[in-house]
N, C-alpha and C positions, 0 to 999 in steps of 0.2 A: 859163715853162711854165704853160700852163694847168691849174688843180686842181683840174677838175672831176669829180667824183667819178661813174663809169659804172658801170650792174650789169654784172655779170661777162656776158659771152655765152653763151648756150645755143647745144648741137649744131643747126646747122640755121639759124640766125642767119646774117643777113649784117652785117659788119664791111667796115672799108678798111684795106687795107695798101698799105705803101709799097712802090715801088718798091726793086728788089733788082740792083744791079751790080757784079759782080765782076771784080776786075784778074786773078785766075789759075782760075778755073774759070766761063769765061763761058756754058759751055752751062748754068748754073744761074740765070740773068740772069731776072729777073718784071717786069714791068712790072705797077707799082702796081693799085689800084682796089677795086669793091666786090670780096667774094670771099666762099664761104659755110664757117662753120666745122666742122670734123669731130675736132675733141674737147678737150675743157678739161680740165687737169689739172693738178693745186699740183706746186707745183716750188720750188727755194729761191735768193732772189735777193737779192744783198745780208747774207743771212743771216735773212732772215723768208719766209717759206709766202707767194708769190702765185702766180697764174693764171698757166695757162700756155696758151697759142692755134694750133692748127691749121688751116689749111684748106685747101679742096681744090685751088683754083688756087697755091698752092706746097707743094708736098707734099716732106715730110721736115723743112721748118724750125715751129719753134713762136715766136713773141711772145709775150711777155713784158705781160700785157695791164696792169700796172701802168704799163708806159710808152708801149704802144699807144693804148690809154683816152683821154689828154687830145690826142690826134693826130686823132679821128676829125674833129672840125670841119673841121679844115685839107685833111685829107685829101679830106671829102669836096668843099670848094670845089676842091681840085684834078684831082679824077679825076672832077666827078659821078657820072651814072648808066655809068661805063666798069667794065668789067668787067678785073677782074686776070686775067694769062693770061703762061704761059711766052713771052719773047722770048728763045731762045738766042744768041749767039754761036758760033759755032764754028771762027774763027779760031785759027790753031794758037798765037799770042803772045799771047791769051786763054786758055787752057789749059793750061800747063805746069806741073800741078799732076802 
């Protein structure tokens, strides 16, 4: 894992997140990419105070920007300039939540 050390993101910042696939609530499915953040907040992880990451193309999940952080490289060689955006599924043997 790379330990590169990131400042925390400001509201408004763009970050990359990964891609999000789910075996039983597929209409919650993200497909990776840049995405912009709408709110940081300490949260407890492991048992110590880090950052925690919102934004607006998956909304309801936060990142864990402690383990985020050393991802954005890679990240962004794999998404470049793509932007994150809901890709649902809505197969019903996707959903059986």
């Amino acid at each position: 894992m790379n330990k590169t050390v990131m400042t925390i993101p400001k509201v408004g910042d763009e970050i990359y997140v990964p891609t999000s696939l789910h075996m039983s609530h597929g209409r919650d499915d993200v497909e990776g990419g840049l995405a912009k953040v709408t709110s940081v907040k300490p949260g407890i992880s492991g048992g110590k105070t880090v950052s925690f990451v919102t934004v607006a193309e998956h909304p309801g999940v936060s990142y864990n920007w402690e383990f985020l952080a050393p991802e954005q490289e890679k990240l962004k060689k794999d998404f470049g300039e793509g932007r994150a955006h809901p890709d649902p599924d809505h197969r019903e043997e996707f959903n059986e939540w």
